[in-house]
C-alpha positions in Angstrom: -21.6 17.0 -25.3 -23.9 17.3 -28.2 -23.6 20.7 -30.5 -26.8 22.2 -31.8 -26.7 24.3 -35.1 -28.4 27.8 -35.3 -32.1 25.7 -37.0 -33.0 25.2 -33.1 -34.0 28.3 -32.7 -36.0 28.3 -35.7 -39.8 28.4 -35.7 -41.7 25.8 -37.6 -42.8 28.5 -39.6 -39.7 29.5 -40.6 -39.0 26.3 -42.7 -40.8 25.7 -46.1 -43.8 23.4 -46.9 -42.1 19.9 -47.4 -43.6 18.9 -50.6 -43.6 14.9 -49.6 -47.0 13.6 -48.5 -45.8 10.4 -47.1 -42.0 9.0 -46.1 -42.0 5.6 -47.1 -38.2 5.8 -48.2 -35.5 7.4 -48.0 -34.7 7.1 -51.5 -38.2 9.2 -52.6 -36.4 12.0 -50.3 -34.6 15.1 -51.8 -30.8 16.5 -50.6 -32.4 19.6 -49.6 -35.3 17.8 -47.7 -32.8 15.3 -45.4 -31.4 18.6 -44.5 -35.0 20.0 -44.0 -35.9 17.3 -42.4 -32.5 17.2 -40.3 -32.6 21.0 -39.0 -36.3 20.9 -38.2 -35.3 18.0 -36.0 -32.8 20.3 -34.1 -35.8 22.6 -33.0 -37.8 19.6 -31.7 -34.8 18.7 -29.3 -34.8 22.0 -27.5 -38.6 21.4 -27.4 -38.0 18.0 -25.5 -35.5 19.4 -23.2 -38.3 21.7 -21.6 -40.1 21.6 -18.6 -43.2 21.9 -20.8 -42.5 19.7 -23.8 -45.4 20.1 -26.2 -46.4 22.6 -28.8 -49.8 22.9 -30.4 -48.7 22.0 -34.2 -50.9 19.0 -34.4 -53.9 20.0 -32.2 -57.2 18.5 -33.5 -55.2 16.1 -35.6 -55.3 11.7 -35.3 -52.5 9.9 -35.3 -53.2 6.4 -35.9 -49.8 3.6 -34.8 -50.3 0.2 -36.8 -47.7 -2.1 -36.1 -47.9 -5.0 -37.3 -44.5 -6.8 -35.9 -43.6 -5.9 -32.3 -41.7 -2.9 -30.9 -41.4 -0.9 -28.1 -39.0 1.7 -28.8 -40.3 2.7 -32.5 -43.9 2.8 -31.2 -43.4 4.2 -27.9 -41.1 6.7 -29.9 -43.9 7.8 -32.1 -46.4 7.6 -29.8 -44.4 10.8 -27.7 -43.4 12.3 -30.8 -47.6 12.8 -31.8 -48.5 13.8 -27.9 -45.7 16.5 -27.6 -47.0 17.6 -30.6 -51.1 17.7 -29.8 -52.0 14.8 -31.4 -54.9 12.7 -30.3 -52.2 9.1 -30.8 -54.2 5.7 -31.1 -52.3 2.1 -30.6 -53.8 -0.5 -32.6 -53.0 -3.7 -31.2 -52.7 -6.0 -34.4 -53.1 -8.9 -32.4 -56.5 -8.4 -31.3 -57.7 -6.7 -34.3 -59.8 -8.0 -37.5 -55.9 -8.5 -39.1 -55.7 -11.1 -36.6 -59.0 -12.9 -38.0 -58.2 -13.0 -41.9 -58.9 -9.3 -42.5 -56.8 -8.1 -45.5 -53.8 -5.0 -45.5 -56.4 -3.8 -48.0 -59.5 -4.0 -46.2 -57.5 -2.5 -43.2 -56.5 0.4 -45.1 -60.5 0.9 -46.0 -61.4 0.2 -42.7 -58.9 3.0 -41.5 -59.3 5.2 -43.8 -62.9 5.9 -43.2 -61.8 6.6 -39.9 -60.7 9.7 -41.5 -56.9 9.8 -39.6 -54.2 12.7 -40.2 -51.3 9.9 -40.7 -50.8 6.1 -40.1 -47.8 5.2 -38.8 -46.9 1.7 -39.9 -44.8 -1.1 -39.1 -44.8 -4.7 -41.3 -43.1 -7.5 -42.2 -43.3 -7.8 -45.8 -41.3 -4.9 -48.1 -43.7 -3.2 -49.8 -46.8 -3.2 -47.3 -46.3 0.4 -46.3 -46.3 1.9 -49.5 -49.5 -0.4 -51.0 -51.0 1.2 -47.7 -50.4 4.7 -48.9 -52.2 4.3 -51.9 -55.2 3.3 -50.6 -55.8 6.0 -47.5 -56.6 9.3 -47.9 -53.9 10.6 -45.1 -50.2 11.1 -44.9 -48.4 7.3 -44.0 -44.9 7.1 -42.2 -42.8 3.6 -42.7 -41.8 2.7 -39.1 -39.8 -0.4 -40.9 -41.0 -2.6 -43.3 -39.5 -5.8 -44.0 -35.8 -5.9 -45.2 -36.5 -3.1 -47.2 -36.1 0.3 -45.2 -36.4 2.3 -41.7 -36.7 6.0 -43.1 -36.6 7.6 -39.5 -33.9 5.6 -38.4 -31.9 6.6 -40.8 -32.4 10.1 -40.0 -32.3 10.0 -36.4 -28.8 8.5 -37.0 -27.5 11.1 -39.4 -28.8 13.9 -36.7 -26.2 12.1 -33.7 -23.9 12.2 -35.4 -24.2 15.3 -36.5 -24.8 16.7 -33.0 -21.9 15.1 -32.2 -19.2 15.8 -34.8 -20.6 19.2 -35.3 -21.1 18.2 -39.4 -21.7 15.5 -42.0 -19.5 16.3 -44.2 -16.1 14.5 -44.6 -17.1 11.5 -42.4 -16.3 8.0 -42.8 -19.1 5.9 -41.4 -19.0 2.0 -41.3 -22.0 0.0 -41.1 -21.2 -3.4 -39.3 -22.8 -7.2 -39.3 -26.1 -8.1 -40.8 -26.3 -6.1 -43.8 -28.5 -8.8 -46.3 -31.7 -8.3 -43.3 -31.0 -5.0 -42.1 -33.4 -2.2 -42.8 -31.6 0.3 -41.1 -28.4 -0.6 -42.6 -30.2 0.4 -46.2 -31.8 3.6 -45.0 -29.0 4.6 -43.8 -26.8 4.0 -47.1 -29.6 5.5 -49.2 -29.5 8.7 -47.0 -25.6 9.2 -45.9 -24.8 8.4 -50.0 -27.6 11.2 -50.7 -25.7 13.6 -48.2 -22.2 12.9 -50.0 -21.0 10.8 -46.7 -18.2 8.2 -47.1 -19.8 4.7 -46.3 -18.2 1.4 -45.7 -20.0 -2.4 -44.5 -18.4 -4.8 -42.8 -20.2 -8.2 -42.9 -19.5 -12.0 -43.7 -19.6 -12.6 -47.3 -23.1 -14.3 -46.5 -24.6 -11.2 -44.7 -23.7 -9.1 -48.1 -26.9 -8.7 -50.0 -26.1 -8.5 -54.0 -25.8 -5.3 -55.3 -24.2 -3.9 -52.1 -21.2 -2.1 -53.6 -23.9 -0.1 -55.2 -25.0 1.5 -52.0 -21.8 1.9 -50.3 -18.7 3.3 -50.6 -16.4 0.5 -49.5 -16.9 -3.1 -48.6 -15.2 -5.4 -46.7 -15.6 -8.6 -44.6 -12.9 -8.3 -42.3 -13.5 -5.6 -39.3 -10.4 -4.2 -38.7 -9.2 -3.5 -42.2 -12.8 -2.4 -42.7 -13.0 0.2 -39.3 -9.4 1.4 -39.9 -9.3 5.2 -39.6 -13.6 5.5 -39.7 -15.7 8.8 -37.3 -18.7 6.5 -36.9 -18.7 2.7 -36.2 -22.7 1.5 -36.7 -23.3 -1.9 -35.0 -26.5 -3.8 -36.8 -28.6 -6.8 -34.7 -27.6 -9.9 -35.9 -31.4 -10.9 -37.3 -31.5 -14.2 -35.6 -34.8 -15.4 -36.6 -33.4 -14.4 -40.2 -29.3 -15.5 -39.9 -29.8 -18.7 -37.6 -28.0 -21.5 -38.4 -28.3 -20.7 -42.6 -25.8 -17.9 -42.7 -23.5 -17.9 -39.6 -21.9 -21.1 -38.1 -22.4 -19.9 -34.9 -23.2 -17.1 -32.7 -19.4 -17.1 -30.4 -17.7 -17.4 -33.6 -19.4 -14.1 -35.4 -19.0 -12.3 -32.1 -14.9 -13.6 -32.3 -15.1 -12.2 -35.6 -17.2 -9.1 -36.1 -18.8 -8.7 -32.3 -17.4 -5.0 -31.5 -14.6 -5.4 -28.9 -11.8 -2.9 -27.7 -9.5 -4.4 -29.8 -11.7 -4.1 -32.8 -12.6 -0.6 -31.9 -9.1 0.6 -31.6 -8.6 0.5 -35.3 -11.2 3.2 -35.6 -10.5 6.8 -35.2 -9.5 7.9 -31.1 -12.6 9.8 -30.9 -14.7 7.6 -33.3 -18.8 7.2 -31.7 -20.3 4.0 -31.6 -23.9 3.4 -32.6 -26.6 0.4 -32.7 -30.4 0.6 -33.6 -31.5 -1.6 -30.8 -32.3 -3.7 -29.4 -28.6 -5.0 -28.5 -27.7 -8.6 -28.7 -24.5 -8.1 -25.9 -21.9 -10.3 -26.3 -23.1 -11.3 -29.5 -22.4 -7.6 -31.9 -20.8 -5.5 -29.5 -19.1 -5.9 -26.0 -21.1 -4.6 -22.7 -17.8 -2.7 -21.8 -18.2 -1.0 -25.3 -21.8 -0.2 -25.0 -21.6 0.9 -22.0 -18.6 3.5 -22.8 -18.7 6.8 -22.7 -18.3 6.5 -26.8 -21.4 4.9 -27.3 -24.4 7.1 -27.9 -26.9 4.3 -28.2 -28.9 6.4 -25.5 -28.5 9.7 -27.6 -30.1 7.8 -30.6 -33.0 7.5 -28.2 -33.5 10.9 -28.0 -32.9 11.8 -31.1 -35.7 8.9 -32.3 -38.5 11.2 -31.0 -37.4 14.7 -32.1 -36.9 13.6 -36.0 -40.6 11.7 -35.2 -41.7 15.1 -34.3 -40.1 16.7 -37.1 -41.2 14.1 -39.6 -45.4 14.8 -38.4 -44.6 18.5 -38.6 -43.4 18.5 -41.6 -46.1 15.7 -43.2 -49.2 17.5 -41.7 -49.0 21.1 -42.6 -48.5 19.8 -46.4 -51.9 18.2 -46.6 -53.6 21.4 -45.2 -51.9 23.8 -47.6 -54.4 25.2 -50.8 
């Protein structure tokens, strides 16, 4: 079961102003405000698990969702985290908007902005568009995944599973498996466990290794059970088929033979090692059903976590842009 640390019982008060105005990356992010970020979380999960989930932080304020590649979960995610909250939360459908007829991100942004919204919570496909967003709206802007570049709440609704279920952080070995070169997540994720001190290892073909990679993480290796020998946290990635297909795998049977997560596989991990995947699952293809569905997976706990670090992140964003 879970463990919560003392912050749950914390009042949003209690916390200091976060001094960010937007999260576009993990990398613009303090220590001390991951851990911020991280314990304000833990309040919003006792918030969740009421009867009456909502609290009035962001009465009165607009939440405007823009994504502009498909997703359920990370929309519908948000979209909860902004109601519990108060939030009047808009969906704009991309496809039927002015995007959709030649208008530019830029022009968007204008058109937006003069909407006068509390924060824009963005999705796109090209690294980069989130943040020239930010610079062109006069509200707080959240990355909801942008490209190959980064997943900032991801990230952060990871570190808080597993630190609900190991009870800490600190002294973990966490391995990051299969498409690193297109994985978002996988980044965030590096940027933010190296930040917190966290042992890191990837696992991935030599051609699913982005350059630069031994930068970001501790250890790297290409075969998966040298690589998960003796690791707390095994992190399964999507393979990115519409980005891997054909170019950088010979096949999808043989890269589940060789770096799908199976029992075998698994058992060079620690005996009471989690295991964790973004979503959406490829089965058969990263990880076994049988392992998904086992009671070590905690795919269904990163759910939950997803909209209580949402919360925390517009709690934390919106009080900033009010203070004097």
């Amino acid at each position: 079961m879970p463990q919560h640390s003392p912050a749950a019982s914390r009042s949003s008060g209690d916390f200091p102003p976060f001094q960010q105005r937007h999260l576009i990356s993990i990398a613009d992010l303090k220590q001390h405000e991951i851990v911020d970020l991280l314990d304000r979380s833990e309040r919003m999960i006792a918030i969740s698990r009421q009867e009456r989930k909502s609290l009035p932080t962001l009465a009165g304020k607009t939440q405007i969702n823009l994504f502009f590649e498909p997703s359920t979960r990370t929309q519908s995610s948000f979209e909860i985290a902004g109601k519990r909250l108060g939030a009047l939360v808009v969906n704009m459908s991309v496809k039927t908007s002015s995007v959709s007829k030649g208008e530019t991100l830029i022009d968007t942004a204008a058109t937006l902005n003069a909407m006068r919204p509390d924060v824009l919570v963005v999705r796109h496909s090209a690294a980069g568009a989130v943040e020239l967003l930010s610079q062109k709206v006069g509200c707080s802007v959240v990355n909801a995944g942008d490209g190959a570049h980064e997943h900032p709440t991801q990230a952060l609704l990871d570190a808080l599973t597993i630190r609900n279920h190991k009870g800490t952080l600190a002294g973990l070995t966490v391995a990051i498996c299969g498409d690193i070169a297109n994985s978002r997540v996988a980044r965030s994720n590096l940027l933010l466990l190296g930040a917190l001190h966290v042992r890191t290892r990837v696992i991935a073909p030599r051609t699913l290794l982005p350059a630069g990679i031994e930068h970001l993480a501790t250890e790297v290796f290409t075969d998966m059970e040298e690589g998960l020998r003796g690791v707390d946290v095994v992190m399964m990635l999507r393979l990115q088929h519409e980005r891997a297909n054909g170019k950088m795998i010979p096949s999808v049977r043989e890269y589940y033979r060789f770096y799908g997560l199976d029992e075998a596989k698994l058992a060079f991990a620690k005996p009471d090692a989690i295991v964790m995947h973004p979503g959406p699952m490829n089965r058969g293809v990263e990880i076994d059903p049988a392992i998904a569905d086992s009671a070590r997976a905690v795919i269904t706990d990163q759910v939950e976590m997803g909209v209580a670090v949402r919360m925390a992140v517009l709690d934390a964003l919106l009080p900033a842009r009010n203070e004097p």
